[in-house]
C-alpha positions in Angstrom: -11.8 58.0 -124.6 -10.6 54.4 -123.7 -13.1 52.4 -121.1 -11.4 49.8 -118.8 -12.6 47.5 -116.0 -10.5 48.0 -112.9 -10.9 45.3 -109.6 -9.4 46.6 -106.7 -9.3 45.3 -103.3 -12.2 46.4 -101.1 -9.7 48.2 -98.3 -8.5 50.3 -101.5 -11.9 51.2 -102.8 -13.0 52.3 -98.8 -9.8 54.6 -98.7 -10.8 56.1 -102.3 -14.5 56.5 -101.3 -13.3 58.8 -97.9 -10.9 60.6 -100.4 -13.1 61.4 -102.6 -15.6 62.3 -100.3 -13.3 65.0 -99.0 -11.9 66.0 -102.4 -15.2 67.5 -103.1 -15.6 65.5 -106.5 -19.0 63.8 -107.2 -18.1 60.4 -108.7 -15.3 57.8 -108.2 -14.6 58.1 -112.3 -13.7 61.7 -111.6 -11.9 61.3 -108.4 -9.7 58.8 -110.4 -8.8 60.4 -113.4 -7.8 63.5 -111.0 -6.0 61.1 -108.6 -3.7 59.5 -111.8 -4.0 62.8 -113.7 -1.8 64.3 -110.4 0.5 61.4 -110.3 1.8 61.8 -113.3 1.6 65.6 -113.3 4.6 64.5 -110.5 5.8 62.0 -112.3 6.8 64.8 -115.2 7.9 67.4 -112.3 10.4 64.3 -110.6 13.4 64.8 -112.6 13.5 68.5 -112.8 13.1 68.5 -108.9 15.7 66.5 -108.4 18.2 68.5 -110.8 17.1 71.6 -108.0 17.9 69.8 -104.9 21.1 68.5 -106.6 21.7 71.8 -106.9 21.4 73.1 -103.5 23.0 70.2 -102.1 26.1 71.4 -104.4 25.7 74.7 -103.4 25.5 74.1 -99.7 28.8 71.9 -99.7 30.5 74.7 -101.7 29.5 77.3 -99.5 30.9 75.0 -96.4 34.2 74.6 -98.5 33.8 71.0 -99.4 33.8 71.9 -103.2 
């Protein structure tokens, strides 16, 4: 596992600290690692839910006889 030294603005660390309070986790390394873990969970999920709402956007124009 990779260690790293992160500064971050005091206004950022406050909103992480109430986040994490309310997430339930125990420490801010946790809280972290879940918080970039997720975002790029969505980063991986982007394109395939765009190809979806393409899809229904096509679908719904069709269906009003634009297509």
């Amino acid at each position: 596992m990779k260690q790293i030294t992160l500064q971050i603005p005091d206004a950022v660390y406050e909103k992480l600290q109430e986040s994490m309070e309310k997430s339930g986790l125990k420490s801010m390394e946790d809280f972290i690692l879940s918080v970039l873990q997720n975002y790029l969970d969505g980063l991986d999920a982007k394109p395939s839910q765009e190809i979806d709402e393409n899809e229904e956007i096509r679908k719904r124009l069709e269906d009003l006889g634009y297509m």
